[in-house]
C-alpha positions in Angstrom: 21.4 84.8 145.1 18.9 85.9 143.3 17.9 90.0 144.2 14.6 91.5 143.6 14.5 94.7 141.2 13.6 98.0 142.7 13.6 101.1 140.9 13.0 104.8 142.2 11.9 107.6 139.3 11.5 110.9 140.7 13.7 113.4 142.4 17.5 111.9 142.8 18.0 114.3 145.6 15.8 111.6 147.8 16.5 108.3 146.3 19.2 107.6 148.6 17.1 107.9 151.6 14.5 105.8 149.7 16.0 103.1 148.2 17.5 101.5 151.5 14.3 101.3 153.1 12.4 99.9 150.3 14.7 97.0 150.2 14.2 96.5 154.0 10.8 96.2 153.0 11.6 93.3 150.1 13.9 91.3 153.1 10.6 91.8 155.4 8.3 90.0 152.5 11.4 87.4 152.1 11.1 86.2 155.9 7.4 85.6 155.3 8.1 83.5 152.2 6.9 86.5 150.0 9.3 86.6 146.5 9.1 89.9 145.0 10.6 90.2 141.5 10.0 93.7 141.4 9.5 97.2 143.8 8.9 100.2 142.0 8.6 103.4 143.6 7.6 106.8 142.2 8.1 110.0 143.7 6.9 113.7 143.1 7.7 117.0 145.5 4.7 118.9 146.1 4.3 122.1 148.2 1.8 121.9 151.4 1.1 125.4 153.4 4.6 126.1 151.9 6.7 122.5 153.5 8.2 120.5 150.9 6.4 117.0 150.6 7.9 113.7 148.9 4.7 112.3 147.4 5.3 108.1 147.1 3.0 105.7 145.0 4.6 102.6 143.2 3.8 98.6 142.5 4.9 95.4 143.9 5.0 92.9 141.4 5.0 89.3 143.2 5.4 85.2 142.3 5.5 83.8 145.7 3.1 84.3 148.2 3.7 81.2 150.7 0.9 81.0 152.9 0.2 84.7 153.0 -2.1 85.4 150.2 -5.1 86.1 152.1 -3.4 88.0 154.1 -0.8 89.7 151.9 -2.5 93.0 151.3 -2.8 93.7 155.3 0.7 92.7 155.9 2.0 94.7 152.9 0.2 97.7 154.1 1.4 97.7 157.5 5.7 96.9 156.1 4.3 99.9 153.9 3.6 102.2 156.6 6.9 101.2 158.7 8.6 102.2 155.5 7.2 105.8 155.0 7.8 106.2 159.1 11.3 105.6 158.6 11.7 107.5 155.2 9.9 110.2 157.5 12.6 109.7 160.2 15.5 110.5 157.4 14.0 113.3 155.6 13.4 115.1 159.0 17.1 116.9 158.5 16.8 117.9 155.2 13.0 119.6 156.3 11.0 117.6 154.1 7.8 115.5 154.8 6.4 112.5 153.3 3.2 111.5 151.9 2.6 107.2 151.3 -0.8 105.9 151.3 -0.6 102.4 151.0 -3.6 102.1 148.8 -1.5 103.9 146.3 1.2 101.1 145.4 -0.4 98.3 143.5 -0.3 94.9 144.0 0.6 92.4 141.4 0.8 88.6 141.8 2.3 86.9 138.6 1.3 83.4 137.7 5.4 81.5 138.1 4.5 79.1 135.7 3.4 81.1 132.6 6.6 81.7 130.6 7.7 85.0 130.0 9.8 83.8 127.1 14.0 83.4 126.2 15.9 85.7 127.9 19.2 85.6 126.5 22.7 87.2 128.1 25.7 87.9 126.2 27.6 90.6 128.4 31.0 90.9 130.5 30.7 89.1 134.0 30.8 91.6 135.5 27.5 92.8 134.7 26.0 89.3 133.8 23.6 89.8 137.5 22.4 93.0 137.0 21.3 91.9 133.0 19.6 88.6 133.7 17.5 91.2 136.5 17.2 94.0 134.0 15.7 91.7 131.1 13.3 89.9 133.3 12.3 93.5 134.5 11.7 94.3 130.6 9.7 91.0 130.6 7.5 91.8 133.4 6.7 95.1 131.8 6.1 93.8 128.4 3.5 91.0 129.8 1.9 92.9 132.3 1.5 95.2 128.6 0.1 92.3 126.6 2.7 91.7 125.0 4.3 88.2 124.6 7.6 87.8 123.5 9.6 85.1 122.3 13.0 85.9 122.6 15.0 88.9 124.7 18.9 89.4 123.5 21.0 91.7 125.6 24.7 91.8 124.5 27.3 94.2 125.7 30.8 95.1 126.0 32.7 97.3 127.4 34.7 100.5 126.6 36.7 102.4 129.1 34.7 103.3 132.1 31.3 102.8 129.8 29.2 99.5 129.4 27.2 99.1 126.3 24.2 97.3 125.9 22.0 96.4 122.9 18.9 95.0 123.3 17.3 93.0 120.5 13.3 92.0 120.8 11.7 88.6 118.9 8.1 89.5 119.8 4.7 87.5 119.0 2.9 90.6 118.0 3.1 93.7 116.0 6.7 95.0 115.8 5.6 98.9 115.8 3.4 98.3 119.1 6.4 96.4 121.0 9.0 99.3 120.2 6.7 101.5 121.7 6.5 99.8 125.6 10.0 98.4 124.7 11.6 101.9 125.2 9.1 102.8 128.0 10.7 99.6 129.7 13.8 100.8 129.4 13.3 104.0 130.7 11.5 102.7 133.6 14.2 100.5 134.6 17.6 102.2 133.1 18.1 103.2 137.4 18.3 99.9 138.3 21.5 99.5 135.9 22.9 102.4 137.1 22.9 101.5 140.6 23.8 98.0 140.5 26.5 98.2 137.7 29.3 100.0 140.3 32.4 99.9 138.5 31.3 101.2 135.3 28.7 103.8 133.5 25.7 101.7 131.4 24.6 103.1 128.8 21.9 101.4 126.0 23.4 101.5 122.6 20.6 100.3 120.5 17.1 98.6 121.0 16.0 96.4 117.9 12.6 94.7 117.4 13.0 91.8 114.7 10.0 91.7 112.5 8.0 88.4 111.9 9.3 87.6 108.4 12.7 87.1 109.6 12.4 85.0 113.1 12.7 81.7 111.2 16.5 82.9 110.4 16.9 84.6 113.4 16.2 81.3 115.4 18.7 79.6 112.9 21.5 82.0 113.6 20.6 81.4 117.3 21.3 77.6 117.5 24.3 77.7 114.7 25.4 80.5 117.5 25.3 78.0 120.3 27.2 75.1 117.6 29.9 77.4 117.1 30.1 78.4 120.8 30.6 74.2 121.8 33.5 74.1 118.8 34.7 77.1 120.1 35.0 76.4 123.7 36.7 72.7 122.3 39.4 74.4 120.5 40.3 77.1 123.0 41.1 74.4 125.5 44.7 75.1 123.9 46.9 77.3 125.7 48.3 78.5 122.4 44.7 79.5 121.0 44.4 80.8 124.0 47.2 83.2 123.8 46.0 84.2 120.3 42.5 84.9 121.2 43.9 87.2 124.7 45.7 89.5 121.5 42.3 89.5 119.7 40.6 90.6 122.6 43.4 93.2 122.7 42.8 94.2 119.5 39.3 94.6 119.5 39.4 96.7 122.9 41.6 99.3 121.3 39.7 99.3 118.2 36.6 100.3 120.2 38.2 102.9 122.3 
């Protein structure tokens, strides 16, 4: 099943109360035939006549719209205002109000077709998901930027209680300008690793743009990558390979840790 991303930046002390309720609002659009590919929500505490107030603003970023697109913005608006009434409902205890004008989250509709470019994966299963999410999050952003991109790499592994990540960017453009949004991206969407990743701690590693000069060998090392990978998966259909690659593994592991 493929799961929208939604991220929260602002104060953490909230964004349990939030987060639950914005993905109501996602399984709301869903029974309409709505896709979002991405909910972000920002958040600010601001003092009014001395009450604590959870300012929310944010974007929708959409690629299905079923029969609903003249009507999107309405219905939006109104699973919108639902939302802040039940936000309202939970920070009630803790003695803090909210503040959601629907006119302050954005509404983006994507074109499905237009290619946002490869997105490759290289990272342990159990984090494979919350990858594919996180670098079609990055190649959202980078679009909705300007920027076109040719090729996303996300490899990771794993060490102790920590997941690594490196991210590794084959742009169309200027290499200086993509590692500026590139790292913006990341920021923006670093939450949404941290929450859907349970069992261990992400963390990015390193963030590489490739310059221009050198994608001809880059795409090279990418298909002699996915020769070796066939020949590989050939030969380790024996149980003694097998048994020699699990003590690699091994090896490696305590290598890293």
């Amino acid at each position: 099943m493929v799961r929208s991303m939604i991220t929260y930046s602002g104060p953490k002390d909230y964004e349990f109360i939030v987060i639950p309720h914005a993905k109501d609002l996602v399984e709301g659009l869903k029974t309409l035939g709505v896709r979002v590919e991405e909910f972000s929500i920002k958040g600010r505490i601001v003092t009014v006549n001395g009450y604590l107030v959870l300012h929310l603003m944010g974007e929708l970023i959409i690629s299905e719209v079923g029969y609903m697109s003249k009507s999107l913005p309405n219905i939006v608006s109104e699973l919108l205002v639902d939302m802040r009434d039940r936000i309202q409902k939970d920070l009630k205890p803790l003695g803090v109000f909210i503040y959601l004008n629907p006119e302050e989250f954005k509404i983006t509709v994507i074109e499905e077709k237009k290619e946002l470019g490869n997105l490759v994966v290289d990272v342990p299963e159990y984090t494979e998901e919350a990858a594919k999410r996180f670098g079609k999050g990055l190649l959202l952003y980078l679009r909705e930027k300007g920027i076109e991109v040719e090729t996303l790499v996300i490899s990771g592994y794993t060490v102790g209680k920590v997941v690594k990540f490196r991210i590794l960017v084959v742009p169309h453009g200027k290499k200086e300008v993509v590692e500026k949004y590139i790292r913006n991206a990341i920021e923006k969407y670093s939450s949404f690793l941290a929450r859907s990743i349970k069992t261990h701690i992400p963390k990015i590693e390193a963030i590489e743009v490739i310059d221009t000069k050198i994608k001809p060998i880059f795409g090279i090392i990418l298909k002699r990558k996915s020769s070796i990978d066939r020949e590989a998966s050939k030969i380790a259909s024996s149980e003694e390979i097998k048994s020699v690659l699990a003590k690699i593994r091994g090896l490696n592991e305590n290598h890293r840790t």
